[in-house]
VEXKOL-565989 format. One record per residue: residue number from 0; chain; x, y, z of N, C-alpha, C, O in turn. Coordinates in nm, 2 decimals, padded with zeros to 4 digits, always signed. Each point is the difference from the previous one (the first is absolute). Last residue first. Example, Ala and Ser with C-alpha at 12.3 -4.5 7.8 and 13.67 -1.06 7.14 Angstrom:
BEGIN
SITE   k c    n.x    n.y    n.z   ca.x   ca.y   ca.z    c.x    c.y    c.z    o.x    o.y    o.z
SITE   1 A +01.28 -00.22 +00.71 +00.09 +00.11 +00.00 -00.08 +00.11 +00.08 +00.05 +00.11 +00.01
SITE   0 A -00.02 -00.68 -00.02 -00.09 +00.12 +00.00 +00.09 +00.12 +00.00 +00.10 +00.00 +00.07
% end
This chain:
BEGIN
SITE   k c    n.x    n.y    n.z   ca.x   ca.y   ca.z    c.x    c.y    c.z    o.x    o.y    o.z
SITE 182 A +00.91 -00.91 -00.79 -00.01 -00.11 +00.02 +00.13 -00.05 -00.10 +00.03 -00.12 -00.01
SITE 181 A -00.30 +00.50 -00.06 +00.17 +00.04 +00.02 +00.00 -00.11 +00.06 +00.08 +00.07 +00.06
SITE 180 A -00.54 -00.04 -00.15 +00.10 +00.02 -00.11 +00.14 +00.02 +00.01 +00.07 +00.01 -00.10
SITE 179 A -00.38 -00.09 +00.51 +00.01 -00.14 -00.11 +00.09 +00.04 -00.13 +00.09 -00.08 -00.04
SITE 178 A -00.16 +00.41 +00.31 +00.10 -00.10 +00.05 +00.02 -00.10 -00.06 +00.11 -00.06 -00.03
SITE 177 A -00.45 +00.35 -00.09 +00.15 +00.07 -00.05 +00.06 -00.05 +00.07 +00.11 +00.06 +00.00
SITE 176 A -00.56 -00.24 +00.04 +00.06 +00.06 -00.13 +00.14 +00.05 +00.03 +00.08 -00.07 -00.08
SITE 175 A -00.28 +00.04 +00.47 +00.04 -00.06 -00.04 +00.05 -00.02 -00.16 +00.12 -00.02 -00.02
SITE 174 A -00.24 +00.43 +00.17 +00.11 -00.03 +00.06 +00.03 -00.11 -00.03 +00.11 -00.01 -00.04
SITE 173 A -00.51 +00.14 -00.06 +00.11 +00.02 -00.14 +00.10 +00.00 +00.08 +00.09 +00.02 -00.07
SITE 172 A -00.45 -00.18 +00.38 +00.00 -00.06 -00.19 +00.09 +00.05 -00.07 +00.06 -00.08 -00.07
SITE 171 A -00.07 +00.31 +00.46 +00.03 -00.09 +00.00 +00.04 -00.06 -00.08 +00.12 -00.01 -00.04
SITE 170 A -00.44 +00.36 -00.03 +00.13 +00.03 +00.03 +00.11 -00.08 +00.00 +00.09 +00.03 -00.09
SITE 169 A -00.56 -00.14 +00.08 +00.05 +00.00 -00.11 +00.18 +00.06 +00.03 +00.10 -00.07 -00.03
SITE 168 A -00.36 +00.00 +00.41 -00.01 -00.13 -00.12 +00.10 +00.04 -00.10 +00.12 -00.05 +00.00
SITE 167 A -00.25 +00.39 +00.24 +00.15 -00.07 +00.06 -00.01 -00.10 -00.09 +00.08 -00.02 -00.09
SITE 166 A -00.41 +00.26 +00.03 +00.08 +00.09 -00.07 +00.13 -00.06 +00.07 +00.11 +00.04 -00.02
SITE 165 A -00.52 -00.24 +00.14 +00.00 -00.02 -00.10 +00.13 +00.03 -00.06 +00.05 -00.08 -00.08
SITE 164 A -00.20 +00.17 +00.54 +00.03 -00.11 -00.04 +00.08 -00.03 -00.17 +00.11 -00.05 -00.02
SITE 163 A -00.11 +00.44 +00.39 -00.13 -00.02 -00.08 +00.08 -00.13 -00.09 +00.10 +00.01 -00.07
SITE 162 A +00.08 +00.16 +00.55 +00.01 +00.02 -00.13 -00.13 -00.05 -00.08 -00.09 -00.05 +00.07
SITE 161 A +00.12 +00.19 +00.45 +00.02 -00.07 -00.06 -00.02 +00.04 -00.20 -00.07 +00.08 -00.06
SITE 160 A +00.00 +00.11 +00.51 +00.15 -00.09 +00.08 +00.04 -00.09 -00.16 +00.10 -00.06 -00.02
SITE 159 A -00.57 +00.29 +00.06 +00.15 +00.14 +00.07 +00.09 -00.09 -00.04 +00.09 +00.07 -00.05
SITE 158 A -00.44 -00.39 -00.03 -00.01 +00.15 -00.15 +00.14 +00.07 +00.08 +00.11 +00.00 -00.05
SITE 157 A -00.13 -00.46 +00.33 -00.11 +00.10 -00.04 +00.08 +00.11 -00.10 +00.12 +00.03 +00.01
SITE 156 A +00.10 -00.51 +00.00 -00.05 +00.05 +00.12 -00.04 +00.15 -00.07 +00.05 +00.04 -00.10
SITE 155 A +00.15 -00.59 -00.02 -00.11 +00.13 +00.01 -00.03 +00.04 +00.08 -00.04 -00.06 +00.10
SITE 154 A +00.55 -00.15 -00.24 -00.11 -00.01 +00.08 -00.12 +00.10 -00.01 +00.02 +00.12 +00.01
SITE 153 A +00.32 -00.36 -00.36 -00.03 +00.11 +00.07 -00.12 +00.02 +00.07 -00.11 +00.01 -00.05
SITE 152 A +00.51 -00.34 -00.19 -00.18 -00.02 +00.05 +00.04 +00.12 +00.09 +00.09 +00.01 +00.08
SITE 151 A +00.26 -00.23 -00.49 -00.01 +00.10 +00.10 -00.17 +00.00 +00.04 -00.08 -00.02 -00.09
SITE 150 A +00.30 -00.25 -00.28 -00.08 -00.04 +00.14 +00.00 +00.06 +00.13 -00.02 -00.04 +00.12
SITE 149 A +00.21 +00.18 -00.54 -00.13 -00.10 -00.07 -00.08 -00.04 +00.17 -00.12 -00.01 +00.03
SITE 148 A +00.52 +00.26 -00.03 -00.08 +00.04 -00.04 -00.16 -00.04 -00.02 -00.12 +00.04 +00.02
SITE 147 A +00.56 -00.30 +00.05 -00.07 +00.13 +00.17 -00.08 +00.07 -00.06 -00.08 +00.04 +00.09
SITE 146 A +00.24 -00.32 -00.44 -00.09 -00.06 +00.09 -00.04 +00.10 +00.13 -00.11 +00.02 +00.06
SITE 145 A +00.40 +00.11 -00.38 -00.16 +00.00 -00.04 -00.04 -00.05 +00.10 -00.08 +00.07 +00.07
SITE 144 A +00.51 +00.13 +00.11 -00.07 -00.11 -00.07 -00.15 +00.02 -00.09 -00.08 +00.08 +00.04
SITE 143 A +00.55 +00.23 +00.22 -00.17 -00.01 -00.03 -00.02 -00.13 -00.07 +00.09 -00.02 -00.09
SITE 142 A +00.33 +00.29 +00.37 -00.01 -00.08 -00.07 -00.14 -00.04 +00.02 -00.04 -00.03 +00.11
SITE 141 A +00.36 +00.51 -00.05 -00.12 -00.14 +00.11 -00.01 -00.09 -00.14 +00.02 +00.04 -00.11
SITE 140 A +00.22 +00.37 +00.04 +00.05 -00.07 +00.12 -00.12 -00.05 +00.08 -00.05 +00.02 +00.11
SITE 139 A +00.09 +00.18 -00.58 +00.10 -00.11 +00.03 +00.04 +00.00 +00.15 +00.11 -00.03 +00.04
SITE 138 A -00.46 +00.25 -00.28 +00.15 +00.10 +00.04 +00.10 -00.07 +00.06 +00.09 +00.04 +00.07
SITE 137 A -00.54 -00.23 -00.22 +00.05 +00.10 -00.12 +00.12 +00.07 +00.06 +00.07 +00.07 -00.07
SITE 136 A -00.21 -00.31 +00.41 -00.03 -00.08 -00.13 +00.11 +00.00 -00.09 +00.11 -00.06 -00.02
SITE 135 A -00.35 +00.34 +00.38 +00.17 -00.03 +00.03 +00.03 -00.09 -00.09 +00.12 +00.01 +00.00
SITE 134 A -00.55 +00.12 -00.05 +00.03 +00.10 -00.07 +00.19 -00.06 +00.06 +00.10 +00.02 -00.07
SITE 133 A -00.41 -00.30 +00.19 +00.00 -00.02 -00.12 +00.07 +00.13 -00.07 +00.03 -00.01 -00.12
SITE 132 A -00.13 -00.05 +00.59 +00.10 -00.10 -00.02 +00.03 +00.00 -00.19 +00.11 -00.04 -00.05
SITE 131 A -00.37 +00.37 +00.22 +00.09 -00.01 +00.02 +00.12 -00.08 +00.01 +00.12 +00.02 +00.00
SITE 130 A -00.57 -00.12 -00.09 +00.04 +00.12 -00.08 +00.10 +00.07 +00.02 +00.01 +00.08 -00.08
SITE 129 A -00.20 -00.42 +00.39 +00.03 -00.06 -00.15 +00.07 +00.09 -00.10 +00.10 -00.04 -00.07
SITE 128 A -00.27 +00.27 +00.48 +00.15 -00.10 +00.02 +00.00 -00.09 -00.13 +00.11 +00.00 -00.05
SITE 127 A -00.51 +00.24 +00.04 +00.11 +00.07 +00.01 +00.16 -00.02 +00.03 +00.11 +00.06 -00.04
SITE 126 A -00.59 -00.31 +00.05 +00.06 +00.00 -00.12 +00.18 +00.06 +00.00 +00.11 -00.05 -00.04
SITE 125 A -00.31 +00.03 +00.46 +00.01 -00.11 -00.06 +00.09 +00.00 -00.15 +00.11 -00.03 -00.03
SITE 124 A -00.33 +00.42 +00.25 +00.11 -00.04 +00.05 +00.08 -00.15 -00.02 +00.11 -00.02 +00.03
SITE 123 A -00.57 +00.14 -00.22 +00.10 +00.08 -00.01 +00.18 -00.02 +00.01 +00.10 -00.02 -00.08
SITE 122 A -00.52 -00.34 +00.08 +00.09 +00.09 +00.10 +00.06 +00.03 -00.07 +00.07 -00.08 -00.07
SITE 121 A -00.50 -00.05 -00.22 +00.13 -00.05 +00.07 +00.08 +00.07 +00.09 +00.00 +00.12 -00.03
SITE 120 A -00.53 -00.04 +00.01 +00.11 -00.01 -00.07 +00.13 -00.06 +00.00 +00.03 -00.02 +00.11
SITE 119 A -00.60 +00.12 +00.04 +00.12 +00.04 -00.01 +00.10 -00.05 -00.10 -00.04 -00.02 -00.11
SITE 118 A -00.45 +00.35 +00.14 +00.06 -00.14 +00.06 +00.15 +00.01 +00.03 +00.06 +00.10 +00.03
SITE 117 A -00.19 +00.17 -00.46 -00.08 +00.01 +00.19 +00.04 -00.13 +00.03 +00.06 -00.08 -00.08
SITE 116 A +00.19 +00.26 -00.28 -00.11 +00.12 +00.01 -00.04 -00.02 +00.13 +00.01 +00.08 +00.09
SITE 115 A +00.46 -00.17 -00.08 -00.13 -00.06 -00.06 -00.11 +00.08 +00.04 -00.03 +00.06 +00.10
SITE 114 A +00.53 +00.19 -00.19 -00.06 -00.09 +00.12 -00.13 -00.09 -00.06 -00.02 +00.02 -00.11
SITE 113 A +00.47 +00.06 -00.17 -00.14 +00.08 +00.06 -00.02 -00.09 +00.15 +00.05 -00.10 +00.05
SITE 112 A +00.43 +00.10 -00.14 -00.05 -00.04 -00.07 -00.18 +00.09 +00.04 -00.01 +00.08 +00.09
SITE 111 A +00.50 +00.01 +00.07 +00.00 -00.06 -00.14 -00.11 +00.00 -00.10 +00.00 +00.03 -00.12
SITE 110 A +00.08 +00.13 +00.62 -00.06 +00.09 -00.13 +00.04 -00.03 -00.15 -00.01 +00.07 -00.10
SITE 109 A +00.13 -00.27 +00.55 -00.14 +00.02 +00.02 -00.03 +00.06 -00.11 -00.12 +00.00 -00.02
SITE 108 A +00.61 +00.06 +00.07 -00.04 -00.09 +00.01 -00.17 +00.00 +00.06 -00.01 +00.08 +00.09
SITE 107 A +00.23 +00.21 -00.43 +00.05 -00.02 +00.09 -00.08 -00.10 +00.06 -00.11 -00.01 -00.06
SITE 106 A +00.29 +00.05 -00.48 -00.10 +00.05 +00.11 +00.04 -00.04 +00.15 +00.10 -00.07 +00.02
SITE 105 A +00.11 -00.12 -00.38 +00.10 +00.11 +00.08 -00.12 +00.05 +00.05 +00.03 +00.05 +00.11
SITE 104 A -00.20 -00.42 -00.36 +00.17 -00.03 +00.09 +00.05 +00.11 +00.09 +00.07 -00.02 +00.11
SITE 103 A -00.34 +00.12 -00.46 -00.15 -00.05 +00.09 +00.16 -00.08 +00.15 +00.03 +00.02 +00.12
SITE 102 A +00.14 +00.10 -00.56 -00.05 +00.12 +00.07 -00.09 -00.04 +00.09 -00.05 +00.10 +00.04
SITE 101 A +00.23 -00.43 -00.25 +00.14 +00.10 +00.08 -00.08 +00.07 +00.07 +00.00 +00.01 +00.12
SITE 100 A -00.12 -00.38 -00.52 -00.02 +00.01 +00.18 +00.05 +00.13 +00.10 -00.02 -00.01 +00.12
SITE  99 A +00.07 -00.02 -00.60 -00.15 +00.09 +00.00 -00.03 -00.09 +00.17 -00.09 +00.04 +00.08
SITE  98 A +00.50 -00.14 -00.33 +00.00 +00.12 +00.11 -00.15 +00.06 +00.05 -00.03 +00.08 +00.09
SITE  97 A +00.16 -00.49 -00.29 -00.02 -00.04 +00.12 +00.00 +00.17 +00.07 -00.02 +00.03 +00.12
SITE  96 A +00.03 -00.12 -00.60 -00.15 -00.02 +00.08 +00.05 -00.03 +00.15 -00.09 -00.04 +00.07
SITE  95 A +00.42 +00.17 -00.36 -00.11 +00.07 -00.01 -00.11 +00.00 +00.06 -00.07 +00.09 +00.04
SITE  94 A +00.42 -00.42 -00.01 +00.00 +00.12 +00.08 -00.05 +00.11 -00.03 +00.01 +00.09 +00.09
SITE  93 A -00.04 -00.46 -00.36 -00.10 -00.08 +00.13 +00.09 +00.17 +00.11 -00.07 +00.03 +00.09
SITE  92 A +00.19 +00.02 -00.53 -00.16 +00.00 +00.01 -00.06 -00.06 +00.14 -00.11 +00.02 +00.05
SITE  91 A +00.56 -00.03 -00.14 -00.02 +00.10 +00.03 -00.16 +00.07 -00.04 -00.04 +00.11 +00.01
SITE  90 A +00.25 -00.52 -00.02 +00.03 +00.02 +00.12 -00.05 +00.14 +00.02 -00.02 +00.05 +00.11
SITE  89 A -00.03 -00.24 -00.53 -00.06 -00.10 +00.08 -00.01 +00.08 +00.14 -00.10 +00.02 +00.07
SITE  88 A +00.43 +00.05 -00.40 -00.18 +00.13 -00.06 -00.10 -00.07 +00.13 -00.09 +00.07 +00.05
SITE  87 A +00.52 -00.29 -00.04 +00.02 +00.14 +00.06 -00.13 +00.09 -00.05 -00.04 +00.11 +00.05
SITE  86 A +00.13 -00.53 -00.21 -00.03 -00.05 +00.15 -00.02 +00.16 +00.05 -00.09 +00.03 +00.08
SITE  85 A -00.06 -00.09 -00.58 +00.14 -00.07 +00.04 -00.04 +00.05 +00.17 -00.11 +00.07 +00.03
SITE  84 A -00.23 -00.07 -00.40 +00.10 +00.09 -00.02 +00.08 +00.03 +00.09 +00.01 +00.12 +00.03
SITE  83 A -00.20 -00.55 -00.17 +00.00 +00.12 -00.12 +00.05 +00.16 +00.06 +00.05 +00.08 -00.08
SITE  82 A -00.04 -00.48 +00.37 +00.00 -00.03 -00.19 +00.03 +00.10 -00.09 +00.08 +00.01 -00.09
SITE  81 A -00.27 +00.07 +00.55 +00.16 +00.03 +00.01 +00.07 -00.09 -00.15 +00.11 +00.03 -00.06
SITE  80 A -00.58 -00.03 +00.13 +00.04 +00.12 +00.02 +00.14 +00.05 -00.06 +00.05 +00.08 -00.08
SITE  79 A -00.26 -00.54 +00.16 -00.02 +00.09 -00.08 +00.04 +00.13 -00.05 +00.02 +00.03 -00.12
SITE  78 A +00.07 -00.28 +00.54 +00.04 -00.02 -00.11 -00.02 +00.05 -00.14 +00.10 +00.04 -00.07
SITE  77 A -00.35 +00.12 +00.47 +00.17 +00.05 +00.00 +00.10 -00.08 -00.14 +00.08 +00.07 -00.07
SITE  76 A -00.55 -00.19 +00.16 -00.02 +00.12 -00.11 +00.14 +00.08 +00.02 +00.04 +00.08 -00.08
SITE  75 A -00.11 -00.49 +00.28 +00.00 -00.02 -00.19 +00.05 +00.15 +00.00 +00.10 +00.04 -00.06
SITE  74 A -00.14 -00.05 +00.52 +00.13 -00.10 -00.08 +00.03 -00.02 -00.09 +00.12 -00.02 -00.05
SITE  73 A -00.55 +00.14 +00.25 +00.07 +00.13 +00.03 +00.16 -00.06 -00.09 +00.03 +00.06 -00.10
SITE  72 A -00.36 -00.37 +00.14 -00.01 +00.08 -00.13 +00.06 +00.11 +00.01 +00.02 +00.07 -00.11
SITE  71 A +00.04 -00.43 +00.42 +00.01 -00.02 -00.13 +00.02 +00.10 -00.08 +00.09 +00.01 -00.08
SITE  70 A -00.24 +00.15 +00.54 +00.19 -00.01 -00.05 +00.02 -00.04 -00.16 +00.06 +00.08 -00.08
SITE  69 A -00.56 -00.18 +00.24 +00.08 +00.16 -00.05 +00.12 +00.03 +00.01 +00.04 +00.08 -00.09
SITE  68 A -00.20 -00.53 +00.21 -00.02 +00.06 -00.16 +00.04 +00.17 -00.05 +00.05 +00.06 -00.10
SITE  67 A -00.01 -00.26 +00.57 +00.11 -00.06 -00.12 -00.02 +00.05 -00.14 +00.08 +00.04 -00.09
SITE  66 A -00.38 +00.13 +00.44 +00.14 +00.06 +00.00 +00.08 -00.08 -00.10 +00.06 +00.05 -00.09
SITE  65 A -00.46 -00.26 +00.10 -00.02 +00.10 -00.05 +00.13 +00.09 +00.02 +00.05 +00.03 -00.10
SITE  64 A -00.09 -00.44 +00.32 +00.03 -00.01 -00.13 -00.02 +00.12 -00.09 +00.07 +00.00 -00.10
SITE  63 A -00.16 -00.01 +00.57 +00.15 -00.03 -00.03 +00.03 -00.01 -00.18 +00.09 +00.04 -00.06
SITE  62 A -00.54 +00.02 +00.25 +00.08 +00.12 +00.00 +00.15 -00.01 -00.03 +00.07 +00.08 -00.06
SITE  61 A -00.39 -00.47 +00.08 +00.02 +00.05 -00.18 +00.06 +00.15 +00.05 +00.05 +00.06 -00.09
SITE  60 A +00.01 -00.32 +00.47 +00.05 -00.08 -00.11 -00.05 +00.10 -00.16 +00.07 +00.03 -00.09
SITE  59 A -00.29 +00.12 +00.51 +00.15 +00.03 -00.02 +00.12 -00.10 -00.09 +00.11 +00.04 -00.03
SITE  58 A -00.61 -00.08 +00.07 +00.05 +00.11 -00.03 +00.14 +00.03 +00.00 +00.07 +00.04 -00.10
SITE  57 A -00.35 -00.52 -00.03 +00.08 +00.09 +00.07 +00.07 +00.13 -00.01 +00.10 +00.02 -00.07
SITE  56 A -00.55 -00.19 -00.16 +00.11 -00.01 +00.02 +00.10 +00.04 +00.09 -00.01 +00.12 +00.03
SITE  55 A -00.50 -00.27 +00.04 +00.07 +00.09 -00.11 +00.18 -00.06 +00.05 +00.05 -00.06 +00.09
SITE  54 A -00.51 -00.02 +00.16 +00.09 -00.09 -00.13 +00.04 +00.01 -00.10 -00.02 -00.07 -00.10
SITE  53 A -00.29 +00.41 +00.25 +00.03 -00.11 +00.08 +00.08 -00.14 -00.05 -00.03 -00.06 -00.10
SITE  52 A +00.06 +00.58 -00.13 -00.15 -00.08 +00.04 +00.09 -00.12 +00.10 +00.12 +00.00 +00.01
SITE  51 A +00.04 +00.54 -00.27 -00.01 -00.11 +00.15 -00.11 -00.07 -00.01 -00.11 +00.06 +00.00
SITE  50 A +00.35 +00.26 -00.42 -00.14 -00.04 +00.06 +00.07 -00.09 +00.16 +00.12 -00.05 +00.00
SITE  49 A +00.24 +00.32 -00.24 -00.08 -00.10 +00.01 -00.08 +00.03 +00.04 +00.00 +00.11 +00.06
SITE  48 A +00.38 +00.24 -00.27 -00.10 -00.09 +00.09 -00.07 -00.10 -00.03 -00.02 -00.02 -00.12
SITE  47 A +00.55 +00.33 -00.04 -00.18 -00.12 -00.01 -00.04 -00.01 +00.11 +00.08 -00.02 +00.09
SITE  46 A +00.31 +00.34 -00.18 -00.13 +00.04 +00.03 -00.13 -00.09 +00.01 -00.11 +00.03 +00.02
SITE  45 A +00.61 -00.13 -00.15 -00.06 +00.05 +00.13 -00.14 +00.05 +00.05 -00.06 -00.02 +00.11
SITE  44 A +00.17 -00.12 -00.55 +00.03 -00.09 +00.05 -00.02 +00.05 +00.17 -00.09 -00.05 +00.07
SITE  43 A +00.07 +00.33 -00.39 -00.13 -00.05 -00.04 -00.01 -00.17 +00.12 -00.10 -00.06 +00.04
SITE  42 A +00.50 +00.32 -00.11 -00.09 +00.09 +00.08 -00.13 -00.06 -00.02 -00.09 +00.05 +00.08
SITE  41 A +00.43 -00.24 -00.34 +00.04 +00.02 +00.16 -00.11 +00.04 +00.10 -00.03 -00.05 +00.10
SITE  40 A -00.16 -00.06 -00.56 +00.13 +00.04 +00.04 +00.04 -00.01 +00.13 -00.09 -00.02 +00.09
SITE  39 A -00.22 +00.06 -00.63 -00.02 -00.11 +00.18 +00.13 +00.03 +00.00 +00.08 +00.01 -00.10
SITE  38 A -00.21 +00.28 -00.20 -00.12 -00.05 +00.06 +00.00 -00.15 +00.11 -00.08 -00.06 +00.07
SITE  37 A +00.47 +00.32 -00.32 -00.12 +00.14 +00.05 -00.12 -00.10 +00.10 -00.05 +00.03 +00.11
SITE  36 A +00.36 -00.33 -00.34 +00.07 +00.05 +00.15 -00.10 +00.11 +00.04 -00.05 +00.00 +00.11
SITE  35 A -00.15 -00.35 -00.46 +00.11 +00.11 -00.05 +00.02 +00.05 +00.19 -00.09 +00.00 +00.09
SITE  34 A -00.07 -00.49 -00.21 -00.03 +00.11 +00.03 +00.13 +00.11 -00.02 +00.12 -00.02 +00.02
SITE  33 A -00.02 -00.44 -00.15 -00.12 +00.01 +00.00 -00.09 +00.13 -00.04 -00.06 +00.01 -00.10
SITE  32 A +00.52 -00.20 +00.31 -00.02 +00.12 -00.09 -00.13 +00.01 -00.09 -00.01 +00.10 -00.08
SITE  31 A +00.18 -00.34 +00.51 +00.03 -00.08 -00.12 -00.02 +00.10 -00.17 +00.01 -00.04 -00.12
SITE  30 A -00.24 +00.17 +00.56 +00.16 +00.02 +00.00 +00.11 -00.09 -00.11 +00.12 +00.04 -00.02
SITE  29 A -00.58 +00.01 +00.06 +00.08 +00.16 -00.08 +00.14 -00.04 +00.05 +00.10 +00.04 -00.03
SITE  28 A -00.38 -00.41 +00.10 -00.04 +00.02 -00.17 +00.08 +00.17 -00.01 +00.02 +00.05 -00.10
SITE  27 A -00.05 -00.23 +00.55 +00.10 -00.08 -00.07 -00.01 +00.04 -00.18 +00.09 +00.00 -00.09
SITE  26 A -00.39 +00.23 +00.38 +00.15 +00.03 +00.03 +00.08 -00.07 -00.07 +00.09 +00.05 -00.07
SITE  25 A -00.55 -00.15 +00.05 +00.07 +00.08 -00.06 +00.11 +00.04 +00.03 +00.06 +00.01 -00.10
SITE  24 A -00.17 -00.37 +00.31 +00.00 -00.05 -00.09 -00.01 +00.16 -00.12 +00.04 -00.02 -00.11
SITE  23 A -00.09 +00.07 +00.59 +00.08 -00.09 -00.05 +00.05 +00.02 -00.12 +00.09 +00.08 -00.03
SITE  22 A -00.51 +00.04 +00.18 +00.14 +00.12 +00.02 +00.10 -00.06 -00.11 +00.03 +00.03 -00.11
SITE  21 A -00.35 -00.33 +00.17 -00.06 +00.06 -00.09 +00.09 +00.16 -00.03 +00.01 +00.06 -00.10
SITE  20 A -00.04 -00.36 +00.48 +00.11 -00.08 -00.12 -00.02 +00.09 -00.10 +00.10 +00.00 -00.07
SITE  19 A -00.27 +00.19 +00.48 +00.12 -00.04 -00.03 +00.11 -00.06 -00.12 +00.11 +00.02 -00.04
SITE  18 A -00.64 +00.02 +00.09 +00.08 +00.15 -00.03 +00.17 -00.03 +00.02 +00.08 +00.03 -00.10
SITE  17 A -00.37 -00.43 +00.20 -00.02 +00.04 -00.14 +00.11 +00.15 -00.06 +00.09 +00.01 -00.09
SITE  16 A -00.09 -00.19 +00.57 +00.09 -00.03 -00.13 -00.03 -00.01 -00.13 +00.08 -00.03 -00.09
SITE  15 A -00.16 +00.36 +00.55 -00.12 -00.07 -00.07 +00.13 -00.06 -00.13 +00.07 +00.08 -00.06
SITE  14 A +00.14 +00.02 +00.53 -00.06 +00.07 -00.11 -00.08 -00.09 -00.10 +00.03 -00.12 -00.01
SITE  13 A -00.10 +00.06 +00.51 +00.13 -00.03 -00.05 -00.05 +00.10 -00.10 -00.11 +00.05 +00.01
SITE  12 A -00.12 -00.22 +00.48 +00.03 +00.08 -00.13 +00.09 +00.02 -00.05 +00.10 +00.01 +00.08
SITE  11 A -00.29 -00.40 +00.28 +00.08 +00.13 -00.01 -00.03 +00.04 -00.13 -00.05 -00.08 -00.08
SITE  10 A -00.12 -00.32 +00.25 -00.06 +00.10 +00.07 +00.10 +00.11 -00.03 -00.03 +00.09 +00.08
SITE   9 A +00.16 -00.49 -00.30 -00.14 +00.03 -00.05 -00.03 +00.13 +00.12 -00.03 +00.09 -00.07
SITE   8 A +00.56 -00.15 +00.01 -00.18 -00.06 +00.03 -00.07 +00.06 -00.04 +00.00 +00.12 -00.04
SITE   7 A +00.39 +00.03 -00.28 -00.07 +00.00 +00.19 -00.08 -00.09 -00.02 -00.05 -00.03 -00.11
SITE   6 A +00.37 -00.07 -00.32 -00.15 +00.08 +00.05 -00.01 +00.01 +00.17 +00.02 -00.10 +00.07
SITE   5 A +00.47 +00.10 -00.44 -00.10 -00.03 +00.10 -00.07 +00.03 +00.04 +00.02 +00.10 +00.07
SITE   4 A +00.14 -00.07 -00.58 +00.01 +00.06 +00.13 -00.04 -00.06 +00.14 -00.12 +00.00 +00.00
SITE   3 A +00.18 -00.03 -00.60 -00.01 -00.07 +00.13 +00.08 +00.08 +00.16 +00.12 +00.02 +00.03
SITE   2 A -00.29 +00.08 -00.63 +00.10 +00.02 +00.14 -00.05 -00.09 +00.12 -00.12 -00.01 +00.02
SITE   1 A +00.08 -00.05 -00.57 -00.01 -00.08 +00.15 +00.03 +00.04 +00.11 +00.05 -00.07 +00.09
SITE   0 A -00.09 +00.23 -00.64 +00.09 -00.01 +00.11 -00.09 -00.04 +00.13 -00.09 +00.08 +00.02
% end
């Protein structure tokens, strides 16, 4: 497979397109059933990185493509699923997992997430309106996109005022996951 992406100038940094196509081109081999779902997946799909070299790939062209690929496969494994054991085992496993959001949802606000060990972090107060826009969601009075998620940017500001990076990442990550699955 040939992915073709557009390169930055030569003076900018892109993703290295050996590692890209080379993503690529397993995803297409699990998603064509290749690879068993335990070992390439949605989540294997959010979580790629790139190398950066200079006349690399366009970033936000192979980021755009990487959300497509994970709806893709977030979409088999609803098809799949709901195959065999029909729409409603479906809806109520993606509300199994959307409750493991709830409890970090009803904390109060500044005390969702850790603080970072040192330095700093994403704005607290930042995150925390996301997390409210997302807990009015689940109680049907605000309307959420992947995308306000995917491209929510939280401003850095020091360890007191601020969440510890990582444990929002991921938090997030299964928010989008379970939009994409009731999608």
């Amino acid at each position: 497979m040939s992915t073709t992406f557009p390169r930055v100038s030569f003076f900018r940094q892109g993703y290295d397109p050996s590692g890209v196509d080379e993503f690529f081109e397993d995803a297409k081999r699990a998603y064509e059933g290749g690879v068993p779902s335990e070992q390439f997946s949605a989540e294997q799909v959010r979580r790629a990185t790139f190398n950066v070299r200079r006349r690399g790939y366009d970033m936000s062209a192979v980021d755009e493509a990487l959300n497509r690929l994970e709806a893709a496969f977030i979409h088999r494994d609803r098809m799949d699923h709901v195959a065999v054991n029909g729409e409603t085992a479906w809806f109520e496993k993606i509300a199994e997992r959307a409750t493991t959001l709830y409890p970090r949802l009803r904390r109060p606000r500044g005390e969702r997430f850790a603080r970072p060990q040192n330095g700093r972090g994403y704005d607290a107060e930042a995150v925390d309106d996301l997390l409210d826009r997302l807990a009015n969601y689940f109680d049907d009075q605000d309307e959420v996109t992947v995308d306000d998620i995917r491209q929510a940017v939280f401003p850095s500001v020091r360890a007191k005022k601020a969440y510890a990076e990582g444990p929002v990442d991921a938090y997030l990550g299964r928010a989008v996951e379970i939009l994409l699955a009731v999608d």
